[in-house]
N, C-alpha and C positions, 0 to 999 in steps of 0.2 A: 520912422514908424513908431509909434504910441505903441504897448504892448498891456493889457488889462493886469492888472498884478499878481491876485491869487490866480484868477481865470488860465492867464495864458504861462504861468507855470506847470501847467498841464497840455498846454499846446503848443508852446512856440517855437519845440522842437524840429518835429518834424512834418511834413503833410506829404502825402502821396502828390500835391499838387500845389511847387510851390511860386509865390508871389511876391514880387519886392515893388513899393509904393514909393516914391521920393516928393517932399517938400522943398521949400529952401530950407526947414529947419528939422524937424524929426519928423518920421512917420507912422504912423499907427495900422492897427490890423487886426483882423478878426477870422472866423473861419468858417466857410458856407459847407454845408454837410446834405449830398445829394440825393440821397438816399437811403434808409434803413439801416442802422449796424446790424449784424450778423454776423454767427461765428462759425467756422471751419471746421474738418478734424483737429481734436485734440483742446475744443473749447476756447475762450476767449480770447484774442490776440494778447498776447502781451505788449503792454504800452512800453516795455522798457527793452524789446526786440529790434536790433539794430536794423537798418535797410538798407544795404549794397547791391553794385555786381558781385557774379562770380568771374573768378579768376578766370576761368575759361572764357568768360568775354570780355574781359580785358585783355589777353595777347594779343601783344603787339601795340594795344591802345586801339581804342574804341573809334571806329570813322565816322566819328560827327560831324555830315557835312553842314557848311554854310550855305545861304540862301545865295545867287549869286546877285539881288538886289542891295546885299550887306555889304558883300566885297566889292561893287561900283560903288562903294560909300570913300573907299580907301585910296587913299593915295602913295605913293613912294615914300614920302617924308612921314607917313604911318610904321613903316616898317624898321624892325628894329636893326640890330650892326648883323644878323644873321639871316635877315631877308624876311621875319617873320610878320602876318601882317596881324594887327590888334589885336583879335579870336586868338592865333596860334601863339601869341606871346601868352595870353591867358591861361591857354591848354598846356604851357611849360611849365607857367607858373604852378598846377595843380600836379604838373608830372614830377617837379622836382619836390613835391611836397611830402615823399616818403619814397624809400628803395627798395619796395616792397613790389611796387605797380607801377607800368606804364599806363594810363589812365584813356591820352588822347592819343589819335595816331597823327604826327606830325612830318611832311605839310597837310594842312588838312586837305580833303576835296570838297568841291562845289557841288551843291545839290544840284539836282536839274533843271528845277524853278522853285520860285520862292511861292511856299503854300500859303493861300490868305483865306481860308474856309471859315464858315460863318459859326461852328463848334467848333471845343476842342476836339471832342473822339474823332473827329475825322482826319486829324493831325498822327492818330496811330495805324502808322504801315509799316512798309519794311527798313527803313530807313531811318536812323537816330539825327535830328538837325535841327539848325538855329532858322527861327524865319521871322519877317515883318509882318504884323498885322494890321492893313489898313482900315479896316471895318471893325475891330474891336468883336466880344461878342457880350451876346446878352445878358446872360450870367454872371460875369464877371465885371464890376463896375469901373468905369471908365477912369479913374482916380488910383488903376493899377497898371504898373509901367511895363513889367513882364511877368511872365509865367511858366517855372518850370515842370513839365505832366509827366505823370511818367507811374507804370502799372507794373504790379508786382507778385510774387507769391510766399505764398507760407514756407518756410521749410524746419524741419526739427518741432511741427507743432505742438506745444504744450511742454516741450523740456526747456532744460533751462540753456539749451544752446540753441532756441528758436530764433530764426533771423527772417527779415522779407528777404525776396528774392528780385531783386530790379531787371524787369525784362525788356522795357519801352522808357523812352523818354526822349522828351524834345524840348528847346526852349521857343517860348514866342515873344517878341517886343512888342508893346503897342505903338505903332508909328501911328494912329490915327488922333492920340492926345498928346504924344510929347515929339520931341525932336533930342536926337544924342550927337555927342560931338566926339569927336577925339582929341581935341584941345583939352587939357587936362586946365589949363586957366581959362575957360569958359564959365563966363556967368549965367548964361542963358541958356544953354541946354545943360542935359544929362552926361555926365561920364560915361561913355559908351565901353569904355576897361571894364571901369568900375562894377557897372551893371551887369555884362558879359563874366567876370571871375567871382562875383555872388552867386548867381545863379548856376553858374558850373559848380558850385559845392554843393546846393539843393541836388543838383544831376547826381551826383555822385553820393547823395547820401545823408549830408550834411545840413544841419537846419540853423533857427536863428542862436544867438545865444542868448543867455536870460540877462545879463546884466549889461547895462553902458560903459562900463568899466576896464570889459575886457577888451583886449586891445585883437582888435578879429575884422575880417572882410563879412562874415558874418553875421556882425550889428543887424539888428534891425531897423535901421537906421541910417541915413545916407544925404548930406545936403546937396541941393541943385549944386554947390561950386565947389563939393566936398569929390576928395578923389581917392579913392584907395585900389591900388591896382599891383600890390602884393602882398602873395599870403606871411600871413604871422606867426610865431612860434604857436601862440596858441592851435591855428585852423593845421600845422603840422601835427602836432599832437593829436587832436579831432581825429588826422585824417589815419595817423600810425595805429589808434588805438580802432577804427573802423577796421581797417586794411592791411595794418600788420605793419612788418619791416622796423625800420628807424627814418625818422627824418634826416633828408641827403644835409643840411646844414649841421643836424645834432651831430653827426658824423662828423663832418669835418672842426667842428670845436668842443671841445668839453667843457667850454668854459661859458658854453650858451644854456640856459635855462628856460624852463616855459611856465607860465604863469598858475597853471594845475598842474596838478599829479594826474598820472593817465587813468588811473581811477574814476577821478573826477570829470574828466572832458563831458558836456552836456549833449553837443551837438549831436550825437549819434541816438536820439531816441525819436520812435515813431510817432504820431499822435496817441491819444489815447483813445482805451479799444471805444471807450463813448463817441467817437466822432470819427473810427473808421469805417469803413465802408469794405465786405466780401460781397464780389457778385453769387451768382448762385456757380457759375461754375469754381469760385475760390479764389477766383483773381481782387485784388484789396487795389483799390482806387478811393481816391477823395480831392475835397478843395478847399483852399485857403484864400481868402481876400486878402488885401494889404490895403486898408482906408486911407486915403489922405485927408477926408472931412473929418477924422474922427470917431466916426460913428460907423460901430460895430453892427452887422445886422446878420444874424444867424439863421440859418436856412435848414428845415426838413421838406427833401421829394419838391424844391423848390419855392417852400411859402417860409415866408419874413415869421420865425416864432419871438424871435426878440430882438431889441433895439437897444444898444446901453452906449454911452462916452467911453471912449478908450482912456485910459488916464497910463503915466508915467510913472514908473516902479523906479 
């Protein structure tokens, strides 16, 4: 993913709705904005207000079920020395990423069918989960590979301890453009890890990072035969300084270090209040593209207002 330079140092944080694009080589990305900003009690969102669960729906770890068209994807030689298959090796990966939270609830369970609905809003029910999308939808261009959604609230508005509140979320793959493997040396499809432990850090909170530099699942950034399928000291950091605790590794060595200061960690900001979205009842939803042409195309209430080249920071 391309990232705009000044532009997307203000967005590439975080989106109520996020989206990862994969080339063979980088990816680029922009952000469609649905509908009117607006603000809440207590005035403007702050763009530098963090967005999690609360603890209380985290105990025990969160049952994000899987589609069960995902899991007839898997096989035996999928699964790792503890029986885990793809998804739930991902869900470890984010559970061991601080001792603060159990994040997913492991084994995972199967949803009951895999939802293919021609919007996302109709993707929000009672149920947090992974699905395939055969049909793509129209909104979102077809040059993005998945899509994490997920709706939230204000809490603490206007102080300086305001946070979203994540109440919904779900991840979708587009099976109708690409095809993922779990062969981690495949040339021809997608990293199906890879794709799956990105987008669980969107679920949870977690946005891109600004630079190529950082060594992160994160990146915005991802090749057809590029594989990253564990988190970094960085994305622990990210996740300690969201959620609290220590990182279960920082723990076990002293002699491990992370690339920021927890100060610094980027990933935990929202978008900016210019490109979110409060319904009227207060609920903050939005959307994020991830181009793989390049071309950024910005949306209000649905009309194209600009069109610019994604370029590389």
């Amino acid at each position: 993913m391309k990232y705009i330079a000044k532009f997307n140092q203000r967005i590439q944080n975080f989106g109520l709705v996020m989206a990862i694009t994969l080339t063979s080589t980088l990816l680029n990305s922009c952000f469609t904005q649905e509908s009117n900003p607006a603000s809440s009690g207590g005035g403007a969102v702050s763009e530098d207000a963090p967005v999690k669960w609360l603890s209380s729906s985290l105990a025990g770890g969160m049952n994000v079920k899987i589609a069960p068209e995902i899991i007839s994807d898997f096989d035996l030689s999928d699964d790792d020395s503890d029986g885990l298959n793809p998804v739930e090796q991902m869900y470890k990966q984010w559970n061991n990423s601080t001792t603060a939270e159990t994040f997913f609830k492991i084994p995972a369970a199967q949803a009951p069918a895999n939802l293919n609905h021609a919007d996302l809003s109709s993707y929000r029910d009672s149920e947090l989960g992974i699905y395939k999308s055969h049909s793509w939808f129209s909104n979102v261009q077809s040059s993005v590979l998945a899509v994490t959604q997920y709706y939230g609230y204000r809490r603490n508005a206007g102080t300086a301890s305001e946070y979203i509140q994540i109440t919904h979320a779900d991840i979708i793959m587009n099976y109708r453009d690409y095809n993922f493997s779990t062969n981690s040396a495949s040339t021809t499809n997608y990293d199906f890890h890879s794709v799956i432990l990105h987008e669980l850090g969107h679920f949870l909170g977690l946005g891109h990072t600004s630079s190529y530099s950082i060594d992160s699942v994160m990146q915005p950034s991802l090749g057809i035969t590029s594989s990253k399928r564990e988190v970094t000291s960085y994305d622990k950091a990210s996740i300690v300084e969201l959620y609290g605790g220590s990182s279960a590794l920082m723990a076990q060595s002293n002699s491990l270090s992370v690339s920021r200061s927890m100060a610094s960690v980027e990933t935990t900001k929202v978008l900016p209040k210019a490109v979110r979205q409060i319904s009227d009842d207060g609920e903050i939803h939005g959307l994020i593209e991830l181009s793989a042409d390049g071309i950024c195309r910005h949306k209000v209430n649905g009309k194209v207002i600009s069109v610019h080249k994604a370029e590389l920071h």
